[in-house]
N, C-alpha and C positions, 0 to 999 in steps of 0.2 A: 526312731519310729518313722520320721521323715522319709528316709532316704531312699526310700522306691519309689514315692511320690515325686523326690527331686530328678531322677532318673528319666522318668517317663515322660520328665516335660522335655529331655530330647528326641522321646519321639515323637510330641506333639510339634514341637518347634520345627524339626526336619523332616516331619512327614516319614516316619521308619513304614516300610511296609507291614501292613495287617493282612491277619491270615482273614478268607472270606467269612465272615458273619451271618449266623444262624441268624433264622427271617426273625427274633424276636431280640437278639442282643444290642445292649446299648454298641453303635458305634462313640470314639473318639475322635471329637475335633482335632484338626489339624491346622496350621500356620502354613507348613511345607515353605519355610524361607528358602529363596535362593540365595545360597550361604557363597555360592561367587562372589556376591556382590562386597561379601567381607574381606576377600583376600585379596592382597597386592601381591604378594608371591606363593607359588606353587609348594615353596620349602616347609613338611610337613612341622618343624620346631616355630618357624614367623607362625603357621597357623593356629598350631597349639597357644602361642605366646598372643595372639589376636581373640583369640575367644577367650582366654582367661583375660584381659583386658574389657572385649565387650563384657562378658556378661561379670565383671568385677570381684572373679577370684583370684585370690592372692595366694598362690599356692608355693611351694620348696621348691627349688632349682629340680631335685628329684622326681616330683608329681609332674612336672613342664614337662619331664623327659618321657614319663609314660605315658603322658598325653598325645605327645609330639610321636612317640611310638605306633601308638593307636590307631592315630590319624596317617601315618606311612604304610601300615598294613592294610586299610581300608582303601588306601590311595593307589594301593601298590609303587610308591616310592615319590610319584610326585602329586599335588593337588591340582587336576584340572574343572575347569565348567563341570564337567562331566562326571564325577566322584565326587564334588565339593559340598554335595549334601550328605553322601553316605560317610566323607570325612568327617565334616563337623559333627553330623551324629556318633559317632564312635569316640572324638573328641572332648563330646559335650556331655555322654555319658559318666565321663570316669570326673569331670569336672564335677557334675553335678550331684556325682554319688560321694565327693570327696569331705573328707570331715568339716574343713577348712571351709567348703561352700554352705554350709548348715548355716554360719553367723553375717554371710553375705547380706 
């Protein structure tokens, strides 16, 4: 019942873009980390392998992979300054929806 809630906090954390807001709807808070400042390398698997470290999921070599996946399609192949929020949010989705993350 959780797991939309766990979901949404990558897009509070990375600032996902919102569609414009009717004059009466609640907006969501946002963080918008700069998720640069988490990578040492551009290599969409170190970043997958960096966020399940920060945020302390412990997931199957498998889930690493379609994290690490996620994060390569978002990147288009490598993680610069400049994708490195739309990475980790794509990243930090599938972490966050993952079963394994519910007992974090």
């Amino acid at each position: 019942a959780t797991m939309v809630e766990r979901i949404r906090w990558a897009d509070r954390i990375f600032a996902a873009p919102q569609p414009p807001a009717a004059p009466k709807a609640r907006r969501v808070a946002t963080v918008n980390f700069p998720a640069a400042k988490l990578f040492d390398s551009g290599d969409p698997v170190d970043v997958a392998r960096k966020l399940c470290s920060v945020f302390d999921a412990y997931l199957p070599e498998a889930k690493i992979q379609a994290v690490a996946e996620a994060v390569r399609a978002a990147s288009g192949g490598m993680v610069t300054a400049q994708n490195a929020n739309a990475s980790a949010y794509a990243g930090s989705r599938l972490i966050f929806g993952s079963p394994e993350f519910q007992f974090c």
